[in-house]
C-alpha positions in Angstrom: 142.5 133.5 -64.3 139.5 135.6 -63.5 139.1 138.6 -65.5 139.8 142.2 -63.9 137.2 144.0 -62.1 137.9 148.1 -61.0 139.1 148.2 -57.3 137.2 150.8 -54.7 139.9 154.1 -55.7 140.3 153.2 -59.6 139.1 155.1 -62.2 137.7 154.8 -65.3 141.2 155.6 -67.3 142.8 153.5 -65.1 140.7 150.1 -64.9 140.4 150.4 -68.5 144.1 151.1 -68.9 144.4 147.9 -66.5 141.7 145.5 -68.2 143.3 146.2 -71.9 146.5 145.1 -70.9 145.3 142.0 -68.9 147.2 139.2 -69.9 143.5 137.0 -69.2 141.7 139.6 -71.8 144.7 139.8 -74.0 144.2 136.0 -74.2 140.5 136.0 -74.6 140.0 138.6 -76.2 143.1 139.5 -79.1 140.6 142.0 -81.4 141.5 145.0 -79.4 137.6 146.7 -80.3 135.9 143.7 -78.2 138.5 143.7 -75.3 137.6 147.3 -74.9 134.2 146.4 -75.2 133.9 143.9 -73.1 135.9 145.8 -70.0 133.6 148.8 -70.9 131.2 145.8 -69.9 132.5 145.4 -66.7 133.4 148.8 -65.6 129.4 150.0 -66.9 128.2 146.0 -64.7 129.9 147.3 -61.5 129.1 151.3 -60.9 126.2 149.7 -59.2 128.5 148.9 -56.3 129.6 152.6 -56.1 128.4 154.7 -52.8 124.8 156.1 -52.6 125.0 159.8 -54.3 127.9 158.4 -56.7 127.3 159.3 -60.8 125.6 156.3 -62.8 125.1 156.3 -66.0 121.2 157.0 -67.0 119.2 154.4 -68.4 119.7 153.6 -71.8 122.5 155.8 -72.1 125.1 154.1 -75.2 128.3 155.5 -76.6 129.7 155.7 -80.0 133.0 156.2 -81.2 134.8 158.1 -84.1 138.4 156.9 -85.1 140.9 159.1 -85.3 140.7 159.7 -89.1 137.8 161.3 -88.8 137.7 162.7 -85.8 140.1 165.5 -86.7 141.0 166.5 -83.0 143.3 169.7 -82.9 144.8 171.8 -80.1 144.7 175.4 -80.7 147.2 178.2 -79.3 144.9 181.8 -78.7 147.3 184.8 -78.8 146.6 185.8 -75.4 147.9 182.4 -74.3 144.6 180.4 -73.8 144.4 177.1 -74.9 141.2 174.7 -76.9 141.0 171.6 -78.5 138.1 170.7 -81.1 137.0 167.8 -83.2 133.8 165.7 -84.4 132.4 164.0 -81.3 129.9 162.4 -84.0 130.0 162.0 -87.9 127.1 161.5 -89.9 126.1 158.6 -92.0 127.3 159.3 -95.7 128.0 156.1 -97.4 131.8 156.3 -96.3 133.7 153.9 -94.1 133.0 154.8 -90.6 129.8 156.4 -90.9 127.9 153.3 -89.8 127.8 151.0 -86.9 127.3 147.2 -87.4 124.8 146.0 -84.6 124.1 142.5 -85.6 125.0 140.8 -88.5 121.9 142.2 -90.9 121.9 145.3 -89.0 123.6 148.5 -89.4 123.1 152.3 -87.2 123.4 155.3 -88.9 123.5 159.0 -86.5 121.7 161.0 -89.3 122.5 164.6 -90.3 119.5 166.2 -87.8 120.6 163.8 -84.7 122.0 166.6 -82.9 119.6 169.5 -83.8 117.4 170.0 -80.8 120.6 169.1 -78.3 122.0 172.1 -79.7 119.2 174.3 -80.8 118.0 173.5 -76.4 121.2 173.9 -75.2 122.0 170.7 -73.7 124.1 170.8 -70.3 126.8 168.5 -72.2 129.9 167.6 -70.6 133.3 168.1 -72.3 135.0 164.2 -70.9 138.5 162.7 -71.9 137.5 158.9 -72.1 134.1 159.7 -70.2 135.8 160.0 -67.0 133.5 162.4 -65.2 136.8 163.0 -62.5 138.3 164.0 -66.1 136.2 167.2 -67.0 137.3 169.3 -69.8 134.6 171.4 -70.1 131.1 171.9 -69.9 128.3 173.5 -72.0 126.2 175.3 -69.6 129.4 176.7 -67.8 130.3 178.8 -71.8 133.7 176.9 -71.5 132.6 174.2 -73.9 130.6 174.8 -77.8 128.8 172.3 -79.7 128.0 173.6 -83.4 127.6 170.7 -86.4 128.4 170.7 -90.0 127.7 168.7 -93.0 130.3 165.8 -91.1 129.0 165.5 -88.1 129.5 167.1 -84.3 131.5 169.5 -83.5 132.9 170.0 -80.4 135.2 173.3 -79.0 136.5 173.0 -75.3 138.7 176.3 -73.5 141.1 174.3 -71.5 141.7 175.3 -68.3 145.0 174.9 -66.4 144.5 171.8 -64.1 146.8 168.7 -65.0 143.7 166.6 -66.6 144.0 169.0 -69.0 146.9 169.8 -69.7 148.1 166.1 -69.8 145.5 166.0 -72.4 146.2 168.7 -74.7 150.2 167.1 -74.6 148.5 163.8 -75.3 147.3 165.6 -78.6 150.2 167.2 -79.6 152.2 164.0 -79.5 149.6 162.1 -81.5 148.6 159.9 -78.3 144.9 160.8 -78.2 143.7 160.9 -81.9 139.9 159.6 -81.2 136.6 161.1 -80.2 133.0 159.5 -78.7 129.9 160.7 -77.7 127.6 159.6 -74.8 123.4 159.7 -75.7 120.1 158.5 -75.6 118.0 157.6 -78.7 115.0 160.0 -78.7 113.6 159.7 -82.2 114.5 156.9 -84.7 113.5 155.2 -87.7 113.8 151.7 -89.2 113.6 150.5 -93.2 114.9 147.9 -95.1 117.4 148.2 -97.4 117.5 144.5 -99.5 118.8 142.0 -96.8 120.0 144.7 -94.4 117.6 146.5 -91.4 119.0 150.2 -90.9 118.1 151.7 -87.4 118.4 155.4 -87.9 118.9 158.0 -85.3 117.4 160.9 -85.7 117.2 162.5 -82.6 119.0 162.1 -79.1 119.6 163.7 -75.7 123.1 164.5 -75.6 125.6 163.9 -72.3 129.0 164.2 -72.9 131.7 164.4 -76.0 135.6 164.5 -75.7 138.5 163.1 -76.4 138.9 159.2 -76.1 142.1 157.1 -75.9 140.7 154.1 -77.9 138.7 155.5 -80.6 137.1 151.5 -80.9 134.4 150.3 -82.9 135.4 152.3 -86.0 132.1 151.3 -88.2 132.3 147.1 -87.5 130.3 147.3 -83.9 128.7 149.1 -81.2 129.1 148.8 -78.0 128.3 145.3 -77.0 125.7 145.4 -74.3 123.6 148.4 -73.7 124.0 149.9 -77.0 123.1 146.9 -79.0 119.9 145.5 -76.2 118.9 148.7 -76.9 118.5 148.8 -80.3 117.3 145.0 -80.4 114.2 146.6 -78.1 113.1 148.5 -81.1 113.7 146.5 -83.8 111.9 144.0 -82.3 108.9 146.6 -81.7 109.1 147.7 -85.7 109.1 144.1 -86.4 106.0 143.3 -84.2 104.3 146.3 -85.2 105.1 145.0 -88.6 103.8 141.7 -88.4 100.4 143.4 -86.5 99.5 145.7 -89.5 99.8 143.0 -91.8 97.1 140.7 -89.7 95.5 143.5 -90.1 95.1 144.1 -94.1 95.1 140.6 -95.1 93.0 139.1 -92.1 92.4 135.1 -92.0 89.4 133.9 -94.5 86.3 132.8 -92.6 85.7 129.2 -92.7 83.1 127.8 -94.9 80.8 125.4 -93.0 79.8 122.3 -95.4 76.1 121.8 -95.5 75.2 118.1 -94.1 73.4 116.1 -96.5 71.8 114.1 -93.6 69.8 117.2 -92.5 69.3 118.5 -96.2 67.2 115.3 -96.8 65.3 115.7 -93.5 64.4 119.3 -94.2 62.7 118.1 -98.1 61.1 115.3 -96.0 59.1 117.6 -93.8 58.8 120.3 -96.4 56.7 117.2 -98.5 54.7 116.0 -95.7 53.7 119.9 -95.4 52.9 120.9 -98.8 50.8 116.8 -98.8 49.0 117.9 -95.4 47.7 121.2 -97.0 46.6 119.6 -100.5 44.4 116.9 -98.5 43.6 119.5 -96.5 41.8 121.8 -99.0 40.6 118.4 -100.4 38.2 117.5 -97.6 36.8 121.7 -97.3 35.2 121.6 -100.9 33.4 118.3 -100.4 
């Protein structure tokens, strides 16, 4: 059986609601982090099908994930009635479990402490999204009804809820323990690469920020990031710090010139007419003083 691609009126929640209980991807795919990967995959391969003037995804734009352990999500009751949720939309690298993102095997990501800084400090127009459904809008920066702020964890996120269903089906989703994990759509901006013994870290150190929230399957909980985009786009640099790598070295060790060994043949020829000379100008001087 073919696997499941979105129809013309699905959306997001739904195809992926639809692709991770496909009984083709439930049999190809039994870890439940790649199956949402993979129909991630399709759902990212086909927006370019959508209608002219339809929302697509900028280039190089990944998403990461925070499980529900750390993502803390909360609904809050204001006295006057009003209703918020917060969590971490990120977490920072701090040696713990789920702090880093396996890329390849050898390679790890780490979103560093300052990541977030100038997203926050510019006032990014960030969308508040529950599973990155733009038709699923929570909140939104620019609009005051949605916060970022960070702290020594990671991201923090505080969305007003408003009084449409989305989010009020969401906030119930909470409450009942349903939704428990967070993510975070971006794109790398500043970032680093060392080695650390056997392993390459790719640190991310600065990013533009799109949209936090909510997710229904906090995946790739510190084993993987996402399969396609997220991990090309990290093989792009690595593969330019390896290069420039390889070019600096050339560089300060450059190739020894190679010595040219002197031909005896034309060593011998050169004595022979350097005789015949110095023999020419003693006869020479000979015949003057007579």
């Amino acid at each position: 059986m073919p696997q499941p691609t979105p129809n013309a009126d699905e959306s997001h929640n739904d195809f992926i609601d639809r692709c991770m209980g496909d009984d083709t991807m439930v049999s190809d795919f039994d870890d439940t982090d790649q199956r949402l990967a993979v129909c991630e995959s399709i759902w990212t391969d086909t927006r370019s099908d959508e209608p002219k003037g339809a929302s697509k995804r900028p280039e190089g734009m990944q998403m990461r994930h925070v499980p529900s352990d750390l993502a803390q999500i909360r609904v809050h009751d204001g006295a006057d009635g009003a209703r918020s949720i917060s969590g971490y939309g990120a977490v920072f690298y701090d040696g713990s479990e789920g702090t880093e993102f396996e890329l390849w095997r050898g390679a790890v990501e780490r979103i560093m402490p300052e990541a977030f800084d100038r997203a926050i400090e510019e006032k990014d127009d960030v969308r508040g999204l529950f599973n990155h459904d733009p038709s699923a809008l929570l909140g939104r920066t620019s609009a005051g009804t949605m916060r970022l702020d960070k702290d020594k964890r990671g991201l923090l996120y505080d969305i007003d809820l408003s009084d449409t269903n989305v989010a009020q089906d969401v906030a119930k989703h909470i409450d009942r323990g349903d939704v428990s994990g967070s993510s975070f759509s971006f794109v790398v901006e500043s970032e680093e690469w060392h080695e650390e013994g056997d392993v390459d870290v790719f640190e991310v150190r600065g990013v533009r920020l799109f949209d936090t929230g909510p997710v229904t399957y906090p995946a790739y909980t510190g084993t993987s990031a996402e399969l396609r985009s997220g991990i090309a786009t990290a093989r792009e640099s690595w593969d330019r710090w390896k290069h420039r790598d390889t070019k600096l070295t050339t560089e300060v060790e450059p190739t020894p010139e190679k010595k040219v060994r002197p031909d005896p043949e034309k060593l011998e020829l050169e004595a022979f007419i350097e005789r015949c000379r110095r023999d020419g100008q003693k006869h020479g001087g000979n015949s003057s003083a007579k």
